[in-house]
TILUM-786666 format. One line per field, with one value per residue (C-alpha): x, y, z. Coordinates in Angstrom, 1 decimal. Each point is the difference from the previous one (the first is absolute). Layout:
xx c(X, ...) .
yy c(Y, ...) .
zz c(Z, ...) .
% end
This chain:
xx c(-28.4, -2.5, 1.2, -2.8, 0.8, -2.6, 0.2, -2.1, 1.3, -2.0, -3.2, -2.2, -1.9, -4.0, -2.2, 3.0, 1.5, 3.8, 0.7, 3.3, -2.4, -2.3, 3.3, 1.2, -3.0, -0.4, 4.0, -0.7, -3.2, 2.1, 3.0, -3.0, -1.0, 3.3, 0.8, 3.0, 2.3, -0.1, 2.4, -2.0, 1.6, -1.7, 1.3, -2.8, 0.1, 1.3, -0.4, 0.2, 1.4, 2.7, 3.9, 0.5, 2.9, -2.7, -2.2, 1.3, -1.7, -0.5, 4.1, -0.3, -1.9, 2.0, 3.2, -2.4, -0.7, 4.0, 1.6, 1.9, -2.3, -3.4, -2.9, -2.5, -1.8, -2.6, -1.1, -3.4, -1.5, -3.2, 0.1, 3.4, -0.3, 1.0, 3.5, 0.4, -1.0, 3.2, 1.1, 3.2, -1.2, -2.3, 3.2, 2.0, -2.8, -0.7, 3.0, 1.1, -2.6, -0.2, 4.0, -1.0, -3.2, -1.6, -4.2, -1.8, -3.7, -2.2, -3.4, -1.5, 2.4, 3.0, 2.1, -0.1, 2.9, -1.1, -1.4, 1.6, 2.3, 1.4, 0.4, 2.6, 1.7, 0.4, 2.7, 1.7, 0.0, 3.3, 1.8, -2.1, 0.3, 4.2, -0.7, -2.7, -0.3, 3.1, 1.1, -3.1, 1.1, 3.2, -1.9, -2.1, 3.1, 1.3, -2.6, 0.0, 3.4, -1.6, -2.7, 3.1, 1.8, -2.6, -0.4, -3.1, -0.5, -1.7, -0.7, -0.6, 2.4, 1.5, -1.6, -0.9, -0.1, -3.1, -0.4, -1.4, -1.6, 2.8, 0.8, 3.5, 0.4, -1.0, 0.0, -3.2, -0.4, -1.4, 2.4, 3.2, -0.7, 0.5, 2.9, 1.2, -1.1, 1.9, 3.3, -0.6, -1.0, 3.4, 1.9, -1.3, 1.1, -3.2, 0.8, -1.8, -2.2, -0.9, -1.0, -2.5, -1.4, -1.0, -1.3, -2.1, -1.6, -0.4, -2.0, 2.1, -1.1, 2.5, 0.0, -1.6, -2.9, -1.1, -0.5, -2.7, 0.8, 2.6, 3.5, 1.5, 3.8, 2.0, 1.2, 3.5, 0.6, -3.0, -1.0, -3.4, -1.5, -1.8, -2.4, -1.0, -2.8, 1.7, -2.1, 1.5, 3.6, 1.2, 3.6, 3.2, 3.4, 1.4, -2.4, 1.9, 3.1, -0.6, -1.0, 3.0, 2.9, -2.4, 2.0, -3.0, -1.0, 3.0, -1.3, 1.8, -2.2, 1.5, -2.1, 1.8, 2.8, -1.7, 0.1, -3.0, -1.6, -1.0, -0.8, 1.9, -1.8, 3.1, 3.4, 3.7, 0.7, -3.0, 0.5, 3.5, -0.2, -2.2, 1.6, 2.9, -1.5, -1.8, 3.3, 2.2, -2.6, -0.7, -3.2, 1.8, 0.8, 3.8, 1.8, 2.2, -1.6, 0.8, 3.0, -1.2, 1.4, 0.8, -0.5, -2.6, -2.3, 2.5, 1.9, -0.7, 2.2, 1.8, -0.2, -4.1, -1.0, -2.0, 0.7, 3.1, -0.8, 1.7, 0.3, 1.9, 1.5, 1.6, 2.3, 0.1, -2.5, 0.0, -2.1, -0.8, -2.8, -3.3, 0.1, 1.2, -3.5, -1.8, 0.4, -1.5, 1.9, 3.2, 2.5, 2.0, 3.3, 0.9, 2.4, -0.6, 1.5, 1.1, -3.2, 2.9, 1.8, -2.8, -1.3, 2.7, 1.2, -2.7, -0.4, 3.2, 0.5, -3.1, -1.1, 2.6, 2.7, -2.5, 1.2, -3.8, 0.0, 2.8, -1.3, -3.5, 1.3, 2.7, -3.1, -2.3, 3.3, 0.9, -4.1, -0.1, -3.6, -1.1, 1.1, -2.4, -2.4, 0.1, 0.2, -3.2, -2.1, 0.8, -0.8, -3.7, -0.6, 0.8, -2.5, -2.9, 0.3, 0.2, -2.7, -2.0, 0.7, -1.9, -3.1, 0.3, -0.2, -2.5, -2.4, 0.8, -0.5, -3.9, -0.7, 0.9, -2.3, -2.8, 0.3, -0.5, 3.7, 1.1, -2.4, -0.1, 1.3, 3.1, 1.4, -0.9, 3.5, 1.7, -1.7, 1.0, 3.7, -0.3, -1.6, 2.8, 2.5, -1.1, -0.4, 3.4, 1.3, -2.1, 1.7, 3.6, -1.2, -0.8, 3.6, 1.7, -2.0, 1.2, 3.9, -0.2, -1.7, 3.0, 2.7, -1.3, -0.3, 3.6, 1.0, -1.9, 1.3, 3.7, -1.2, -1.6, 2.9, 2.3, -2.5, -0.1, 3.9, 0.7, -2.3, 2.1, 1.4, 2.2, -2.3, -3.6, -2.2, -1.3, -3.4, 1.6, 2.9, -2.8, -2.5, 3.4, 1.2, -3.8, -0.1, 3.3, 0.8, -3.1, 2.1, 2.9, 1.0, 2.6, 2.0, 2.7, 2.4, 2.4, 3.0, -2.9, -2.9, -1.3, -2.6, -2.1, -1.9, -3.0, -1.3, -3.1, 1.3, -1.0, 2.3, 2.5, 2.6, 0.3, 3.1, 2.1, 2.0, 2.3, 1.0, 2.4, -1.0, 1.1, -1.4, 3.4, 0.0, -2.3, 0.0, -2.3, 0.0, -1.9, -2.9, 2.2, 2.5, 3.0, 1.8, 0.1, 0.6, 0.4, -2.4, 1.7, -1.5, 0.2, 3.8, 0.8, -0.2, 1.5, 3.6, 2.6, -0.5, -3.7, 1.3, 2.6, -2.4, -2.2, 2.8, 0.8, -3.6, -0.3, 3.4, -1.6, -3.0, 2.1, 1.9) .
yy c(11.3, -2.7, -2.3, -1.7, -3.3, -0.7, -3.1, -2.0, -3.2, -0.9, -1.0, 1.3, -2.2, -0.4, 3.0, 1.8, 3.4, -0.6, 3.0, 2.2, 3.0, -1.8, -1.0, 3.8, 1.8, -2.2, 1.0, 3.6, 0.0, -1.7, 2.5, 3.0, -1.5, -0.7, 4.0, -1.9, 0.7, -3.4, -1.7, -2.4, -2.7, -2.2, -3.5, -0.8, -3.3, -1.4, -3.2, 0.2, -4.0, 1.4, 0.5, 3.7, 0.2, 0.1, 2.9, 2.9, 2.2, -2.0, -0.3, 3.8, -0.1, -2.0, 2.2, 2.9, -1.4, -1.0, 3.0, 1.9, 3.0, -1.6, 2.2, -2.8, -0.2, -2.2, -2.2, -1.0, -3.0, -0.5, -3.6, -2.4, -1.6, 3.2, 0.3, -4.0, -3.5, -2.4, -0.1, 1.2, 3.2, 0.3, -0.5, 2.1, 3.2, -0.5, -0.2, 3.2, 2.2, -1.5, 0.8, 3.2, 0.9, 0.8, -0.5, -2.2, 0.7, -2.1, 1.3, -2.0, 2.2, -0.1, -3.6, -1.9, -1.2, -2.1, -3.1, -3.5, 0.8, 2.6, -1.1, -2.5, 3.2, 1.2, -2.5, 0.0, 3.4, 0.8, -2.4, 0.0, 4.0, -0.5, -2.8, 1.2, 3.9, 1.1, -2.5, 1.2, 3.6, -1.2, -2.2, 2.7, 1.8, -2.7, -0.8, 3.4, -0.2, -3.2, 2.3, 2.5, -2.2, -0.7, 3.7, 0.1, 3.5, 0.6, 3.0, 3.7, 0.4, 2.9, 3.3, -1.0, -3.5, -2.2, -4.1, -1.9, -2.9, -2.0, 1.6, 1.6, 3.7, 1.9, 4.1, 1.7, 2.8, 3.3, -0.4, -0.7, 3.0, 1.9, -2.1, 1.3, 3.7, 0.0, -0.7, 2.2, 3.1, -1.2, 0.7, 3.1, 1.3, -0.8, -1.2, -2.5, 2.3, 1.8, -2.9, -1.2, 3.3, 0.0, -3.3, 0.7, 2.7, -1.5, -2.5, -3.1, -3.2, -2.1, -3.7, 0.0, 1.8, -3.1, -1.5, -0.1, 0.1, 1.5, 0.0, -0.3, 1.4, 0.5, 4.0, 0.7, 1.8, -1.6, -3.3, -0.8, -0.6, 2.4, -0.8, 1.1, -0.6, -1.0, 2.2, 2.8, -0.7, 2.5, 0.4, 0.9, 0.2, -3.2, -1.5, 1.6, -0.6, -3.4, -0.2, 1.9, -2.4, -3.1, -2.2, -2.1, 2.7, -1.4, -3.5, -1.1, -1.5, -2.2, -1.9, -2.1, 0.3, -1.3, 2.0, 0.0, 0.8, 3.6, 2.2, 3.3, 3.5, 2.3, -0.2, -0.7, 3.4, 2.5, -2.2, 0.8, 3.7, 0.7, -2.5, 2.3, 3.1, -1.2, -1.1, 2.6, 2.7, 2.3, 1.0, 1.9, 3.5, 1.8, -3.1, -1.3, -3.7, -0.6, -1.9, -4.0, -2.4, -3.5, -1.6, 2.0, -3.4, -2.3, 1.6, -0.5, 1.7, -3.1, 1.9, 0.4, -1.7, 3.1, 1.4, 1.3, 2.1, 2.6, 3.6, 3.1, 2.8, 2.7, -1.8, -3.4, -2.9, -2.4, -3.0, 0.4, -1.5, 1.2, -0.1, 3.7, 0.8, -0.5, 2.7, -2.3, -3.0, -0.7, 0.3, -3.0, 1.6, -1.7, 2.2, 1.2, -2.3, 1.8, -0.7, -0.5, -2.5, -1.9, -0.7, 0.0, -2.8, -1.9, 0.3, -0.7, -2.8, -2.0, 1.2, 1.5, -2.5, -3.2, -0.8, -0.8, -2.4, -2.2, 0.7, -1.8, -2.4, -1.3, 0.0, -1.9, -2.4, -0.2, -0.2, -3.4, 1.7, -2.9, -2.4, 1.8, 0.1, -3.6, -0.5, 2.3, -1.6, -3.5, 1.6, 1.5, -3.7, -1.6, 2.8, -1.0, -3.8, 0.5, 1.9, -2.3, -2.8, 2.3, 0.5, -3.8, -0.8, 2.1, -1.1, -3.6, 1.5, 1.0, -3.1, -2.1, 2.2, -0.1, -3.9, 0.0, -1.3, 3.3, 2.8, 3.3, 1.2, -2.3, 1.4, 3.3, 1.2, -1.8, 2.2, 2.7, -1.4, -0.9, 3.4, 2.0, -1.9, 0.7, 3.5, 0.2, -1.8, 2.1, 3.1, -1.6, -0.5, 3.7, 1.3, -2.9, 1.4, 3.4, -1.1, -1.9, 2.9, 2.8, -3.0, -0.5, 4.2, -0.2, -1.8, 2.8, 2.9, -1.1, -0.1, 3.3, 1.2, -1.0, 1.7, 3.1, 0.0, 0.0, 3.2, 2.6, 2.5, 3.1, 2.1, -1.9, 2.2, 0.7, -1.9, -3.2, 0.2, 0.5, -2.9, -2.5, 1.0, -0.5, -3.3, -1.8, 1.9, 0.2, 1.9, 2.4, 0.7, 2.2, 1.1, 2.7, -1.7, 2.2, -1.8, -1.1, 0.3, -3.7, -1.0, -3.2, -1.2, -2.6, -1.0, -1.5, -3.2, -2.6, -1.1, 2.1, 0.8, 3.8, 2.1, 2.0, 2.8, 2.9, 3.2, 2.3, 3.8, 1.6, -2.2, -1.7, -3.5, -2.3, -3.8, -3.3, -0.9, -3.3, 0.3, 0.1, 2.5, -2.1, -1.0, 3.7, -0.1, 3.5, -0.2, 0.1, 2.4, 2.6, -0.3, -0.7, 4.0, 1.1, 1.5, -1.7, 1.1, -1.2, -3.4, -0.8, 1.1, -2.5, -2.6, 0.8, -0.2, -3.8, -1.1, 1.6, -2.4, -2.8, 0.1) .
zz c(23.0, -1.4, -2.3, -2.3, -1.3, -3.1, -1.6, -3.1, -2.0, -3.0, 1.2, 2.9, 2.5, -0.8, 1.3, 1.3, -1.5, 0.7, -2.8, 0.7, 0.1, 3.2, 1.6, -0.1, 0.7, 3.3, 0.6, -0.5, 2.3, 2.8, -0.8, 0.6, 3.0, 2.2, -2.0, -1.4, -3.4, -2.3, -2.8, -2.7, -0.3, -3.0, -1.3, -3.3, -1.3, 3.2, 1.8, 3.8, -0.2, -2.3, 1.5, 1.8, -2.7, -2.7, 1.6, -0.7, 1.9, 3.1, -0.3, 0.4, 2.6, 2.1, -1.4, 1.4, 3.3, 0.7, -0.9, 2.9, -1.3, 0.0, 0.6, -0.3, 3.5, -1.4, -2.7, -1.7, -2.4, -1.2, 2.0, 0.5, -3.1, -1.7, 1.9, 0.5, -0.8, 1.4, 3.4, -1.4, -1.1, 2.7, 2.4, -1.6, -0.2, 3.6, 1.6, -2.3, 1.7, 3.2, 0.7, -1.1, 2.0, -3.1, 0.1, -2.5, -0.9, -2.5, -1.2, 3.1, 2.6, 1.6, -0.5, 3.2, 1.8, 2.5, -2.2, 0.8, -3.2, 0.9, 3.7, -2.1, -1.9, 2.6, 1.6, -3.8, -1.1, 1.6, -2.3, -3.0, -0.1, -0.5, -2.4, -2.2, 0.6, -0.3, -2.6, -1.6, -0.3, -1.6, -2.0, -1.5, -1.2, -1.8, -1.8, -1.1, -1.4, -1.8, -1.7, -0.5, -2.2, -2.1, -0.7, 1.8, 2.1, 3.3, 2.2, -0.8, -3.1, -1.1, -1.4, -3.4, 0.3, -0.2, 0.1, -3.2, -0.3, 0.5, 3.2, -1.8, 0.1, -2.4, -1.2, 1.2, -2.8, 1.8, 3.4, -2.6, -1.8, 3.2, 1.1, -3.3, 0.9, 3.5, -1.5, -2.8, 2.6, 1.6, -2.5, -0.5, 3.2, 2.2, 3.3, 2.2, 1.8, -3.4, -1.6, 2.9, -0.1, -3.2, -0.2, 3.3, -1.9, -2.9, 2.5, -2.0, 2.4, 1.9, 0.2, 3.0, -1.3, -2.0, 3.4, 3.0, 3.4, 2.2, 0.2, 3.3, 1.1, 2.6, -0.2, 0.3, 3.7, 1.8, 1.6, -1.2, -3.4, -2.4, -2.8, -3.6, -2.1, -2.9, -2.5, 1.4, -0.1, -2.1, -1.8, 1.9, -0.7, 1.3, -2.8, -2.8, 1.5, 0.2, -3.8, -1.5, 2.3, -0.7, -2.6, -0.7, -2.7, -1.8, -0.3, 2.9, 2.8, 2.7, 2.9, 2.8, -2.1, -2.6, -3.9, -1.5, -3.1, -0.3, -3.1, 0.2, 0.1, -0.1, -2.3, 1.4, -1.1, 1.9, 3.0, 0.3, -1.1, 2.7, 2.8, -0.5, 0.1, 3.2, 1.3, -0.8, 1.5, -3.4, 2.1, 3.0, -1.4, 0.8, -0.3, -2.7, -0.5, -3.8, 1.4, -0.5, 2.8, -1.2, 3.9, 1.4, 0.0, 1.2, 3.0, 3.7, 2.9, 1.5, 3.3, 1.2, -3.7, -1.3, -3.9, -1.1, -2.8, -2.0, 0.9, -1.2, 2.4, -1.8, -2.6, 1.3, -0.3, 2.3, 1.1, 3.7, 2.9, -0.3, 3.8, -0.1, -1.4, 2.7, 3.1, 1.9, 0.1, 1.2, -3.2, -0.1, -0.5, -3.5, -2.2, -3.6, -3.1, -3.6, -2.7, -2.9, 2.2, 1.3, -3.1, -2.2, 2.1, -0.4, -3.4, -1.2, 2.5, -0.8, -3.2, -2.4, 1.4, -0.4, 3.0, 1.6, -3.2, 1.7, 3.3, -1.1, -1.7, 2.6, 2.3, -1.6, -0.4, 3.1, 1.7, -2.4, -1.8, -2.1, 2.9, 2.3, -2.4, -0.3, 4.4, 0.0, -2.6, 1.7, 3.4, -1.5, -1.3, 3.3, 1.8, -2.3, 0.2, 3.6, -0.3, -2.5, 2.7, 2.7, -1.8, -0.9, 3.6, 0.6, -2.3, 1.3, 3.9, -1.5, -1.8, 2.8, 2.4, -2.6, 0.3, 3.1, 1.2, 2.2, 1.6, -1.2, 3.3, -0.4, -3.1, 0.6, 1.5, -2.9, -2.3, 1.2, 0.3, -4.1, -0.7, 1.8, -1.4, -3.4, 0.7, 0.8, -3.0, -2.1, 1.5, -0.4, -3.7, -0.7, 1.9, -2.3, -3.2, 0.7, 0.4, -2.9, -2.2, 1.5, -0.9, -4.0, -0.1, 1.1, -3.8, -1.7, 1.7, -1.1, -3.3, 0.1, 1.7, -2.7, -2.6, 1.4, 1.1, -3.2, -1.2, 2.0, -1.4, 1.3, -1.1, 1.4, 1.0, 3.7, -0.1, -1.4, 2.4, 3.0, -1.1, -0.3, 3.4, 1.9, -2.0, 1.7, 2.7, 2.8, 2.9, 0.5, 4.4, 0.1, 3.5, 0.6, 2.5, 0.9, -2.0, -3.2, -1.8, 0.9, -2.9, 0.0, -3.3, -0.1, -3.4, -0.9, -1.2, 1.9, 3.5, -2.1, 2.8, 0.8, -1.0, 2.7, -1.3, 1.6, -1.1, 1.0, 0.7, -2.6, -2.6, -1.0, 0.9, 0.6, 1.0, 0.1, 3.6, 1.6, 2.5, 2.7, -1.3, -1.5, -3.0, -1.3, -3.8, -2.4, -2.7, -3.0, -2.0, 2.7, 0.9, -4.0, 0.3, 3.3, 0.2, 1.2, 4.1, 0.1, -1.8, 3.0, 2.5, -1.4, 0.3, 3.2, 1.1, -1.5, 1.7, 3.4, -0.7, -1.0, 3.4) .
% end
């Protein structure tokens, strides 16, 4: 693939067109002749002396060219200026593509290795590939978070979606209207397939359709690549799947693990109706489905880590390994657990009980939150005055050169040194963000916690129960043993400790155990209820622990 790199700031050189259009049209001749596939890449407004963080789509481009599935095999500018004008960037292009075997052609041919420069780049690029390159790739990520938490969207968004002109997303009117359709046809009974046959013949255009060029794949089952013009991509099932699960219809968008701003298309209520009668299989004729299971989402077979969803054989519903599904892969031996007490347990424990109320709150108590909010807003200040000295000495490192007191080849490893380093720090800044962003969410979700806590009811309906469970709880394992049930809970609170559980076979008894199997303790509102032979048996198995 050919990747053409056009680029105009906001003035043009006398007697020279250096319009977008020119800079393409030579790209797409070149990609004609070498019979190659090309990706625009365009950065308007631009200045090539500007910092690669601020070029948007050059940071692609180098994103592009340093992913594991790059399919770039060559690269083309109008001239150098349009890719760089600073050694720096210069270095830091170069040495991506060289590593990389990737060809660079300008409108006046094929870029030329062999001049006295690059004799030099050649001895460096070794050690300026680890420091710029690859800190690079990191680099572009975290900028991107950046954008993120400004609200600011990039890529492909979602079906229905479009950017305005503050770069925030925004409801596109015709495509929402059939986002609106799909889950309506859902609900109506339509399945997946159904729906992309109608909309095929209906000839409803995809995304994709709005685009030129081709789209390039690797197919499932065979080792090479296949392409696709993209005006001919057509509707399949996986896209309407994809729409119906995708939560960002709901106003909830996340990026890097960032939430962002996002207006929503579909209500609370349609997108649960029809995640449940997606999930509980309405579709598939001869089967009794209107049963709805509370875990379905949240359960994963502790043994080989695939689902462990709900089921019912004859009389009795169960939650049980997809593994069994599949005749062609081993089945991981995991044995079936009761629906009533998986998920009466933990509802009851967590939810009715307000125990995962204490639980939270003892956490957050014991992790020291507004401490460590404090240690990690001193550590973000020290990372940006140690990088505020770097760019100080750097600009002292050029003045001094400019004057004439040290050659440009003298300081030239020391800026490299100072650029890494900042690199670095800027990376360490955007992993400190992050922490510091899950640690104030952590405050919030107690206080939600307690709000919603203290909204339940006996009588609280399935979909309420269901949306309160996702929201704490983010993972349910479960293991047969052949003495217990062995259950292990993570929640999405932040560093919030996981919970280990057994339960006995028959349902009876079950205890809080440690990761490592100890300190086995009855939970009391299980035992409150058991007859007087289960409660000694528990005794007994606390003494046997205690010993």
């Amino acid at each position: 693939m050919l990747a053409i790199y056009c680029r105009i700031s906001q003035k043009k050189d006398d007697g020279k067109d250096r319009s977008i259009d020119y800079q393409k049209n030579e790209g797409v001749k070149l990609a004609n002749s070498l019979n190659l596939e090309y990706k625009l890449y365009i950065d308007e407004g631009v200045s090539g002396t500007w910092e690669i963080t601020k070029r948007p789509a050059f940071f692609e481009l180098l994103k592009d060219l340093t992913d594991k599935k790059n399919v770039i095999t060559t690269v083309f500018a109008l001239d150098a200026s349009r890719l760089y004008r600073s050694d720096q960037t210069r270095l830091t292009f170069l040495a991506s593509i060289k590593k990389r075997n990737i060809n660079l052609y300008f409108n006046t041919g094929i870029f030329d290795w062999s001049d006295p420069y690059m004799d030099f780049m050649g001895k460096v690029l070794s050690a300026t590939d680890v420091l710029h390159v690859d800190i690079t790739r990191l680099k572009v990520r975290g900028v991107l978070i950046e954008r993120a938490k400004k609200g600011k969207v990039q890529g492909i968004l979602p079906y229905g979606y479009c950017r305005d002109e503050n770069e925030m997303m925004d409801i596109e009117p015709v495509e929402a209207e059939l986002v609106k359709r799909i889950f309506k046809l859902s609900l109506q009974g339509w399945g997946y397939r159904k729906i992309t046959d109608q909309f095929n013949d209906e000839d409803i255009p995809t995304r994709y359709n709005q685009y030129g060029g081709t789209l390039t794949y690797r197919k499932k089952g065979s080792n090479g690549l296949k392409s696709v013009d993209k005006k001919d991509i057509r509707w399949n099932h996986t896209n309407i799947r994809n729409i119906l699960r995708n939560r960002v219809y709901l106003g909830e968008r996340f990026w890097g693990g960032v939430k962002q701003p996002c207006p929503a298309i579909i209500d609370i209520e349609t997108f649960n109706k029809v995640k449940y009668r997606v999930n509980s299989g309405l579709k598939k004729s001869g089967k009794d489905s209107s049963y709805k299971y509370l875990l379905n989402n949240l359960c994963k077979c502790g043994l080989c880590g695939k689902r462990f969803t709900g089921r019912k054989s004859g009389n009795y519903r169960h939650y049980r390994c997809t593994s069994i599904l599949f005749q062609k892969v081993d089945k991981c031996g995991n044995g079936y657990m009761d629906v009533v007490a998986l998920e009466s347990f933990i509802w009851e424990r967590f939810f009715y009980s307000h125990e995962l109320y204490k639980l939270v709150e003892t956490h957050l108590k014991n992790n020291g939150t507004r401490d460590k909010v404090k240690e990690i807003k001193e550590h973000i200040q020290s990372i940006e005055r140690a990088n505020n000295a770097l760019r100080s000495e750097r600009t002292k490192a050029i003045q001094l050169t400019l004057k004439g007191v040290f050659a440009e080849s003298d300081i030239k490893s020391e800026l490299i040194r100072i650029d890494a380093s900042v690199n670095d720090n800027d990376i360490k800044l955007d992993r400190a963000n992050e922490q510091l962003l899950n640690y104030l969410n952590s405050s919030d979700n107690l206080n939600d916690l307690k709000k919603d806590l203290s909204n339940i009811k006996k009588d609280i309906g399935f979909d309420i129960r269901q949306q309160l469970v996702e929201k704490y709880i983010k993972e349910i394992e479960v293991i047969k043993t052949p003495a217990f049930f062995e259950i292990v809970i993570t929640f999405n609170i932040a560093d919030m400790r996981k919970e280990y559980y057994k339960m006995e076979h028959d349902y009876t008894l079950a205890f809080i155990t440690g990761e490592l199997g100890k300190n086995l303790h009855p939970i009391k509102w299980l035992s409150a209820n058991l007859k007087p032979a289960k409660l000694e048996k528990a005794k007994m198995l606390q003494e046997t622990i205690k010993d």
